[in-house]
MMTF fields as JSON, N, C-alpha, C and O atoms, coordinates in Angstrom:
{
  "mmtfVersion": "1.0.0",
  "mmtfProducer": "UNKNOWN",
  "numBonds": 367,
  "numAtoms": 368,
  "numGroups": 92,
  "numChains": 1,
  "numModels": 1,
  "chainsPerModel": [1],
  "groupsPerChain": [92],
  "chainIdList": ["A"],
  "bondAtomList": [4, 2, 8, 6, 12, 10, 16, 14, 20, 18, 24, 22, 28, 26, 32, 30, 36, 34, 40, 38, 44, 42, 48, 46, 52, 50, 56, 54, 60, 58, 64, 62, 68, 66, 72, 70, 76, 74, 80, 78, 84, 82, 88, 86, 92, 90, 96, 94, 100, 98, 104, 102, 108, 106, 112, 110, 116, 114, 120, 118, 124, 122, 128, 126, 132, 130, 136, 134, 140, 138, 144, 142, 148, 146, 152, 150, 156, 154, 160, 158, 164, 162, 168, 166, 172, 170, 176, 174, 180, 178, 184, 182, 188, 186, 192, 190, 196, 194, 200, 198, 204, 202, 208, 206, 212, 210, 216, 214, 220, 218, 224, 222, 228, 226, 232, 230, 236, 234, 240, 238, 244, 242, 248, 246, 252, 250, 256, 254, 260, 258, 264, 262, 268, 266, 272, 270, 276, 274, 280, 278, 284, 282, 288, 286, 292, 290, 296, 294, 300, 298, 304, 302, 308, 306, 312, 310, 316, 314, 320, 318, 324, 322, 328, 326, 332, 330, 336, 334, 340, 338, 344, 342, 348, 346, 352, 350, 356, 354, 360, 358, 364, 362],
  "bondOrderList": [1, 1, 1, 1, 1, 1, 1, 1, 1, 1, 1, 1, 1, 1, 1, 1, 1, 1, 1, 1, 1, 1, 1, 1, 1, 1, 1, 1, 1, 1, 1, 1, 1, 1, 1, 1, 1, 1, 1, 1, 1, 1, 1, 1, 1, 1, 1, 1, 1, 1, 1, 1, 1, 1, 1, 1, 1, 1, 1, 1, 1, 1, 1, 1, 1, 1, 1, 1, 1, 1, 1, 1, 1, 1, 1, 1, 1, 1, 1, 1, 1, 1, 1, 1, 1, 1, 1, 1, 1, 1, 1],
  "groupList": [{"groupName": "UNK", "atomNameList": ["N", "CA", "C", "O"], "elementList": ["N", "C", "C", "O"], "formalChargeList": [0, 0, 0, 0], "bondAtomList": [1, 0, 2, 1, 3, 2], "bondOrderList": [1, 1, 2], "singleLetterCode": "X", "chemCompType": "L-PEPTIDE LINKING"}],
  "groupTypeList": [0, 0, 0, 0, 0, 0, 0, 0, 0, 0, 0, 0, 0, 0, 0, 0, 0, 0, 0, 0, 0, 0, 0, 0, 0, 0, 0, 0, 0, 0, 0, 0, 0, 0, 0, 0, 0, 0, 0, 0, 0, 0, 0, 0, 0, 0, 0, 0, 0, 0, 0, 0, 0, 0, 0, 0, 0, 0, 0, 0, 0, 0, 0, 0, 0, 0, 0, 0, 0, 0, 0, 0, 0, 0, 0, 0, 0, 0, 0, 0, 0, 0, 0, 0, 0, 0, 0, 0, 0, 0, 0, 0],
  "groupIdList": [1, 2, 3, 4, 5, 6, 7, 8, 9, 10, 11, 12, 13, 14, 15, 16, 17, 18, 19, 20, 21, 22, 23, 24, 25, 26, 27, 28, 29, 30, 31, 32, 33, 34, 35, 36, 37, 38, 39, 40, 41, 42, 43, 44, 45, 46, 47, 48, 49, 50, 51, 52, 53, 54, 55, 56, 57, 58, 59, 60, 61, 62, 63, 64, 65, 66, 67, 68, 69, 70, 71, 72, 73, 74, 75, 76, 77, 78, 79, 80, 81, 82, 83, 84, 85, 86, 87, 88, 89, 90, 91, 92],
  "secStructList": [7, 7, 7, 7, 7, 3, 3, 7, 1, 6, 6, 7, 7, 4, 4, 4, 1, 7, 2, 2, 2, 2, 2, 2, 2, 2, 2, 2, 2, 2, 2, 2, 2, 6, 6, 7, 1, 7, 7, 6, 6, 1, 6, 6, 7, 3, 3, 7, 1, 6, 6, 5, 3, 3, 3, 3, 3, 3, 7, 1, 6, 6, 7, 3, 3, 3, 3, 3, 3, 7, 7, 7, 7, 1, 1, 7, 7, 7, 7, 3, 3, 3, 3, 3, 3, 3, 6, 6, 6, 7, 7, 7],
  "xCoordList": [-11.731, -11.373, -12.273, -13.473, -11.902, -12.217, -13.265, -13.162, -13.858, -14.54, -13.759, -13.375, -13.198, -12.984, -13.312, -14.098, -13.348, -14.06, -13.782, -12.726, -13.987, -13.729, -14.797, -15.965, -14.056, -14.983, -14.998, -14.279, -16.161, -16.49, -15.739, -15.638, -15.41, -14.258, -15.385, -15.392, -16.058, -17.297, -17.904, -17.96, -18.313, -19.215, -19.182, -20.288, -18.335, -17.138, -16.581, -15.355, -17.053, -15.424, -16.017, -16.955, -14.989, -14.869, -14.375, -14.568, -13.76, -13.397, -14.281, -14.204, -15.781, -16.622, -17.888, -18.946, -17.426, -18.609, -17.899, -16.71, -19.461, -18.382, -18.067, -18.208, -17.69, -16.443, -17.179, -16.596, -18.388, -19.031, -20.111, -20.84, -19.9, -20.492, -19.289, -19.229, -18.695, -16.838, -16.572, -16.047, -16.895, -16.46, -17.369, -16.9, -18.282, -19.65, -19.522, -19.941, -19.113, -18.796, -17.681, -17.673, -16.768, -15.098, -15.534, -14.957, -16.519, -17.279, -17.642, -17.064, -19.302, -19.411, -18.37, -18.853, -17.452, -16.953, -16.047, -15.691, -15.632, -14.535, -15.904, -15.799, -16.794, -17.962, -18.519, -19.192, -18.147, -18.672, -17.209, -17.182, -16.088, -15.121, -14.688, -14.132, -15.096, -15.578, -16.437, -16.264, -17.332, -19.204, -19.786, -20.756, -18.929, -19.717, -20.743, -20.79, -21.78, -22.422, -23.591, -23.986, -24.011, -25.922, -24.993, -23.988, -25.711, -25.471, -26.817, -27.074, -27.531, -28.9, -28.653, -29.513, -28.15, -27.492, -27.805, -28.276, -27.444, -27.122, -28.471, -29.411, -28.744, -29.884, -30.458, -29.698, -32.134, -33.049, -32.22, -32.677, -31.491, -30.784, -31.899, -32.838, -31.655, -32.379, -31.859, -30.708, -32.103, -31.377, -32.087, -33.316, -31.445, -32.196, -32.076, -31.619, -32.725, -32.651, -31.029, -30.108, -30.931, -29.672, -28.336, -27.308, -28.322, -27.095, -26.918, -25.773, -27.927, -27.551, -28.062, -29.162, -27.157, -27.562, -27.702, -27.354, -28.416, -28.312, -28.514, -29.168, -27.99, -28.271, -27.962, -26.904, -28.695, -28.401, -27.189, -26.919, -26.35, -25.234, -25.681, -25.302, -26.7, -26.965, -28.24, -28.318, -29.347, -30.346, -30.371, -29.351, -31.703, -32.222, -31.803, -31.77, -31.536, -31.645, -29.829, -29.268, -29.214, -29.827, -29.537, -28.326, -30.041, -29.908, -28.85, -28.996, -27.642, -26.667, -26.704, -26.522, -26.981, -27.023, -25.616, -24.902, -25.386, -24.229, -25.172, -25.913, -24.889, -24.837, -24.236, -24.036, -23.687, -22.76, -23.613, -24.842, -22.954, -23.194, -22.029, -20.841, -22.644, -21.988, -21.773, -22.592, -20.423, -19.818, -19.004, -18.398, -19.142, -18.451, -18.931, -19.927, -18.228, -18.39, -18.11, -16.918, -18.999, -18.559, -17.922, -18.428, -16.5, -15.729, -15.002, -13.889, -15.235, -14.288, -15.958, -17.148, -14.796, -15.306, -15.105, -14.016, -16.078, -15.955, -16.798, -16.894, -17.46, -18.289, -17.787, -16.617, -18.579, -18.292, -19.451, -20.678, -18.383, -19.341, -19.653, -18.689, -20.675, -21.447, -21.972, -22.311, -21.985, -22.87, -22.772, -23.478, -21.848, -22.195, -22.475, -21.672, -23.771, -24.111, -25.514, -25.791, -26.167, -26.833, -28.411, -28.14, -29.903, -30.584, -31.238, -32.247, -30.901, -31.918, -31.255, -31.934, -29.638, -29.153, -28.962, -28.555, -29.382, -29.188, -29.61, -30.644, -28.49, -28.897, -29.689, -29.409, -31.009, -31.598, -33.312, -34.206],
  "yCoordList": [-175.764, -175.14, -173.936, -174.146, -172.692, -171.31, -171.333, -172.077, -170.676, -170.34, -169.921, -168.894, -169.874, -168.238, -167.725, -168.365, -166.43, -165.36, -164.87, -164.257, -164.812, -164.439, -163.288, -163.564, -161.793, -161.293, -161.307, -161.757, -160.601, -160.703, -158.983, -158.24, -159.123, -158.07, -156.636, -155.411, -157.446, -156.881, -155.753, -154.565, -156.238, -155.441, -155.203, -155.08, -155.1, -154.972, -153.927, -154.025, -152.747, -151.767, -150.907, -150.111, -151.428, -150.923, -149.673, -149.239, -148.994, -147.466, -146.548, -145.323, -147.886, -146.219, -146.177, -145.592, -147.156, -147.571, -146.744, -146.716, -145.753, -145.088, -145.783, -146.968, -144.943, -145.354, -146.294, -147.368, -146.147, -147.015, -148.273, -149.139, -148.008, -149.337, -150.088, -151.013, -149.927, -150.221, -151.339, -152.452, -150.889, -151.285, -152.559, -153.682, -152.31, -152.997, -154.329, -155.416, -154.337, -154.952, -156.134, -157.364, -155.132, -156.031, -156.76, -157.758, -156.188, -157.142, -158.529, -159.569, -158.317, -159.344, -160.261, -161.392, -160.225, -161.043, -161.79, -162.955, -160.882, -161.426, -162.556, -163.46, -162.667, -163.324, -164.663, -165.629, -164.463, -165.648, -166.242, -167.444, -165.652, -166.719, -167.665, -168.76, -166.944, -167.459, -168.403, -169.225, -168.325, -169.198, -169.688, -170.444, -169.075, -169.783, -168.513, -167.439, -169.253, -168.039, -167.267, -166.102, -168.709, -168.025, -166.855, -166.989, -166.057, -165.195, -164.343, -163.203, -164.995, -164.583, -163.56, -162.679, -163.512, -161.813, -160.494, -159.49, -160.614, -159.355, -158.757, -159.549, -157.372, -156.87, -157.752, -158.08, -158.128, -157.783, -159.417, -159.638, -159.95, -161.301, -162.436, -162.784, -162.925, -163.698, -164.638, -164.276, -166.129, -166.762, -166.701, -166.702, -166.658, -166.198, -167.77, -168.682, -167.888, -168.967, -169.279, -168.465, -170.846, -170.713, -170.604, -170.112, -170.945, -170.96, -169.288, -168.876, -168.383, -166.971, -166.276, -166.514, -165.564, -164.767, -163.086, -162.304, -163.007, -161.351, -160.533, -161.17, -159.185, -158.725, -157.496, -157.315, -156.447, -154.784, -154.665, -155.271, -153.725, -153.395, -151.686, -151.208, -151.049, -150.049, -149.358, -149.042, -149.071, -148.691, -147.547, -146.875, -147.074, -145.509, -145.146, -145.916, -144.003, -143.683, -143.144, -142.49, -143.944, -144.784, -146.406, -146.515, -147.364, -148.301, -149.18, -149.289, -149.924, -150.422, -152.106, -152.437, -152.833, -154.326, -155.094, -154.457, -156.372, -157.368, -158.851, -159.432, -159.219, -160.479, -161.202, -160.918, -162.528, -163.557, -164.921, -164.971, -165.767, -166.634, -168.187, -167.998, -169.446, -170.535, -171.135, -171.711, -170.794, -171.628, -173.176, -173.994, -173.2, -174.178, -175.714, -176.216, -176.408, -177.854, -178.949, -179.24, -179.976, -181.143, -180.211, -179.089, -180.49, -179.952, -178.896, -178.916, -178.052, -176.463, -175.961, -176.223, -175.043, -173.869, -172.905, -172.351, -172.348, -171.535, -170.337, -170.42, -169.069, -167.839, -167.098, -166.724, -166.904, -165.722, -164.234, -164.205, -163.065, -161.608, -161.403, -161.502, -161.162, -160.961, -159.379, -158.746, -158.914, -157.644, -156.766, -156.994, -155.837, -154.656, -152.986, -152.194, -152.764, -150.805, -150.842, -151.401, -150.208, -149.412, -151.103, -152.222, -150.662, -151.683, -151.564, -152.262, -150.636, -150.244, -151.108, -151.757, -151.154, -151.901, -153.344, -153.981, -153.854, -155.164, -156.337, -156.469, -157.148, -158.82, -159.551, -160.583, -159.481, -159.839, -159.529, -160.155],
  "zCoordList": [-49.684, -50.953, -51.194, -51.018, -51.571, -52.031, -53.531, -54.506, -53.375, -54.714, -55.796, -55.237, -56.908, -57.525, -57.994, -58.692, -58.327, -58.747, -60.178, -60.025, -61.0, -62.225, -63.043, -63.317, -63.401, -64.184, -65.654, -66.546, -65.558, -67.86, -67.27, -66.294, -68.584, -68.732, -69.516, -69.395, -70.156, -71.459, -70.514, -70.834, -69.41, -68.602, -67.372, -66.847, -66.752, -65.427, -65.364, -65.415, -65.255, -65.109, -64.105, -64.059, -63.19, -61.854, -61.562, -60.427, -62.385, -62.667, -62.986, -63.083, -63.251, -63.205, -62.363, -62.594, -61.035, -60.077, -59.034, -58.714, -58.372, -57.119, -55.797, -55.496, -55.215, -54.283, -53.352, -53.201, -52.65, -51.733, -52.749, -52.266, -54.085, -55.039, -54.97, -54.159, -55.42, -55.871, -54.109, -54.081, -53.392, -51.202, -51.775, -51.962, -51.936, -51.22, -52.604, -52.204, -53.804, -54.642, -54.059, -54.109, -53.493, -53.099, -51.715, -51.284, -51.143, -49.963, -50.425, -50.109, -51.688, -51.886, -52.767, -52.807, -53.302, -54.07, -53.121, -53.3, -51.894, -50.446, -50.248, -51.076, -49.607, -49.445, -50.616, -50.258, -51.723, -52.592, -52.444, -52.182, -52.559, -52.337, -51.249, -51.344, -50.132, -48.956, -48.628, -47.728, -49.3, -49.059, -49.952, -49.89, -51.377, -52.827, -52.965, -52.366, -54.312, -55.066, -54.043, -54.006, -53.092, -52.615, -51.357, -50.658, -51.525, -50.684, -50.127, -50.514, -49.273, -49.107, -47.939, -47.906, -47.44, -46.282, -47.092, -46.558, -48.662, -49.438, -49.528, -49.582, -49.556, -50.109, -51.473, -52.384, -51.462, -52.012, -53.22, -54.342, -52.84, -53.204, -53.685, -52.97, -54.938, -55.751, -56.356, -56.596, -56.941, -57.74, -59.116, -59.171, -60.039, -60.96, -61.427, -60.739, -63.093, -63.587, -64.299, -64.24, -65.067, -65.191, -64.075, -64.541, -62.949, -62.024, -61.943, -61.753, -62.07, -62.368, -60.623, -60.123, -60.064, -58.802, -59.07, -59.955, -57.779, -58.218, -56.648, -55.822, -56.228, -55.079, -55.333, -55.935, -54.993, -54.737, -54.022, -52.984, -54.718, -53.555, -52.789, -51.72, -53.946, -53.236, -53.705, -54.892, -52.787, -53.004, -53.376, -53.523, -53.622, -54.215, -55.698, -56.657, -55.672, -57.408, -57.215, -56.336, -58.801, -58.765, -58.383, -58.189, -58.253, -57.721, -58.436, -59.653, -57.767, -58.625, -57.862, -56.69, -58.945, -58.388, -59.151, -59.926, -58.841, -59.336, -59.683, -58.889, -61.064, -61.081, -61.734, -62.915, -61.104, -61.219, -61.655, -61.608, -61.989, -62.265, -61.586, -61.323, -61.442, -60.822, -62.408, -63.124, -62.661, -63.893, -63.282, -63.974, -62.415, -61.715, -62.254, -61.734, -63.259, -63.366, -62.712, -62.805, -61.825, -60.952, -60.429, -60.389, -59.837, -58.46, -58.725, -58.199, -59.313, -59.819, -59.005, -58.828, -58.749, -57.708, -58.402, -58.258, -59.411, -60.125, -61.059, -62.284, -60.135, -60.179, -61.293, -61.372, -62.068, -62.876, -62.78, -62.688, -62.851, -62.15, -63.515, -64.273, -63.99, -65.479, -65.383, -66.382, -64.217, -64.438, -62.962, -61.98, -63.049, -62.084, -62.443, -62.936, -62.057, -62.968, -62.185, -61.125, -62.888, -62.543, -62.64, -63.074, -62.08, -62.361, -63.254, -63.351, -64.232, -65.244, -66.252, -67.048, -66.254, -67.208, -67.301, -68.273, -65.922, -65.558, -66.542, -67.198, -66.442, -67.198, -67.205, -67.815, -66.603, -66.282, -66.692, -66.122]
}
C-alpha cells in the first residue's frame, strides 16, 4: 500500500516555485509515496519534532526547503506537505 500525499493549500503554491524547485518537489513527493515520510537520501533531511520532516530541495541563495508531516493514524498512510518556499520562511 502507497502513502498519500496531501497538501495545505494555505501554503503550497506551486505556481510560484521555479521550474527546477517545482522538478525536485514532484521528485520528492513521487518518493514519500513510494517509501513513506523518512526520506534520508534528500539534502540536509531532518525529522523534526511532532511526526514533522524536512529536506532542502535546493541550495544557495536563496535556499528553498519542504516540510511535511506523517498525519497518518494506525494504518492510513497518510503525509501532509505543510511548507514549500524559501528557508527563511520555513515552519520550523
Amino acid at each position: 500500500m502507497n502513502w498519500q500525499v496531501i497538501y495545505n493549500r494555505g501554503k503550497f503554491k506551486k505556481k510560484r516555485l521555479p521550474s527546477k524547485v517545482a522538478a525536485a518537489m514532484e521528485l520528492l513527493v513521487s518518493e514519500i509515496e513510494k517509501c513513506g515520510p523518512v526520506r534520508g537520501n534528500w539534502s540536509n533531511y531532518s525529522k523534526l519534532p511532532n511526526n514533522k520532516h524536512h529536506c532542502h530541495l535546493k541550495k544557495g541563495k536563496p535556499t528553498y526547503v519542504a516540510v511535511w508531516e506523517d498525519i497518518g493514524k494506525n494504518k492510513v498512510k497518510l503525509v501532509e506537505i505543510i511548507y514549500v518556499g524559501t528557508h527563511e520562511k520555513a515552519p520550523y
